[in-house]
N, C-alpha and C positions, 0 to 999 in steps of 0.2 A: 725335293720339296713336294707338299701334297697339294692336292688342285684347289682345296681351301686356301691356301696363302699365294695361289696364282693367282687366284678367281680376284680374294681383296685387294694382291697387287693392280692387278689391272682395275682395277672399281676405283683404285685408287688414284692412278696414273688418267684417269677418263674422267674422270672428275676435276683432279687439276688441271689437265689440258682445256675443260671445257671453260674454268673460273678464269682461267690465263686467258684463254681469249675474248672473254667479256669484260673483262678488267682493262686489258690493253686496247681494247676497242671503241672504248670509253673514256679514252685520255686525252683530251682538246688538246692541242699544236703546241701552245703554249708552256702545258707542262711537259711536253716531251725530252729535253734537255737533261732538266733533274731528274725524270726518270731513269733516264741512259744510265746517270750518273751509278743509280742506286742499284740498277738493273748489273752495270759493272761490279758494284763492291758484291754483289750476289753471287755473279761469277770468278772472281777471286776466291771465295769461301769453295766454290766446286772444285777450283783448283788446285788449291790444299788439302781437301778430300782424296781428288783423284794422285796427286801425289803420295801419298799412307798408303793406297789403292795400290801402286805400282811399286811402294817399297816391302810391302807386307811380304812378298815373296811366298804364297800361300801355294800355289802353283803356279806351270808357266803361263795357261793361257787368261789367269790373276793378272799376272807380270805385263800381259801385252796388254789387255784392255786395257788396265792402268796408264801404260805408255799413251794409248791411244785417245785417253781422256784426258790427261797430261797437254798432249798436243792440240785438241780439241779445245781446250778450257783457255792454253794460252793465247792460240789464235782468236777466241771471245773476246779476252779479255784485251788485248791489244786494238784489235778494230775497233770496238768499242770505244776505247776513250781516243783513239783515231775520229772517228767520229763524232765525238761529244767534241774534243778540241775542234774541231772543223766548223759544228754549227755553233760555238760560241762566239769562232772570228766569226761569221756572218753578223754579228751582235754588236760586233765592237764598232765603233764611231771613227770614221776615216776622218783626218787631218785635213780642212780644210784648205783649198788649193784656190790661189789669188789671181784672179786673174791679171792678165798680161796686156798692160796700156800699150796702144803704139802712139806714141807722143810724133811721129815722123809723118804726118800726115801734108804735110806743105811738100817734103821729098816728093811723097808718091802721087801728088796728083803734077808734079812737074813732071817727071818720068813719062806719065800718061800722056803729057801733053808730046813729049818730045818724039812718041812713037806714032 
C-alpha cells in the first residue's frame, strides 16, 4: 500500500472515531435502548463481513484476523442484546402484590396479654 491510501485510511478512521463520539455523547438516556438495538443490527452486518473475511482464504494470517473478527463480532453481538434484554426488564411493570390483612387481631392481643 502507498502512504497516500494509509494517510486517507487513517484521515478516515480519525474522523469517524471523532463523529462516533459526538454522536454517542449526545444521545439523552432515554434513547439509549433503541440505539443498542440499532448499534446491534450494525454489528451483526460486521459480522458477516468478518465471516467472507475468514472464509476467503486469501492467506493464513487473512484466515486468523478473520477468526479473530469472527469472535470479536460475535461476542458484540451477543452482549449487546444481553444488555438491550436486561434494560428493557428494568421497563417492564411488575404485577402488583396485595397486601396481606391479619384479620387475627383479637388472638394477638390475648397472647400479649397472657405473657
Amino acid at each position: 500500500m502507498s502512504s497516500e491510501v494509509i494517510i486517507a485510511a487513517l484521515y478516515v478512521f480519525a474522523l469517524a472515531a471523532f463523529l462516533g463520539y459526538q454522536l454517542i455523547s449526545r444521545v439523552p438516556p432515554l434513547l439509549h435502548t433503541p440505539l443498542m438495538s440499532a448499534t446491534n443490527a450494525i454489528s451483526g452486518i460486521s459480522l458477516v463481513g468478518s465471516l467472507v473475511t475468514a472464509g476467503a482464504h486469501y492467506n493464513a494470517l487473512s484466515t486468523w484476523l478473520g477468526f479473530i473478527a469472527v469472535t470479536a463480532s460475535t461476542i458484540n453481538v451477543v452482549g449487546g442484546f444481553m444488555i438491550t434484554d436486561r434494560m428493557l426488564r428494568m421497563f417492564k411493570r411488575q404485577p402488583a402484590v396485595k397486601p396481606v390483612v391479619n384479620n387475627d387481631k383479637k388472638d394477638s392481643t390475648e397472647e400479649q396479654e397472657r405473657a
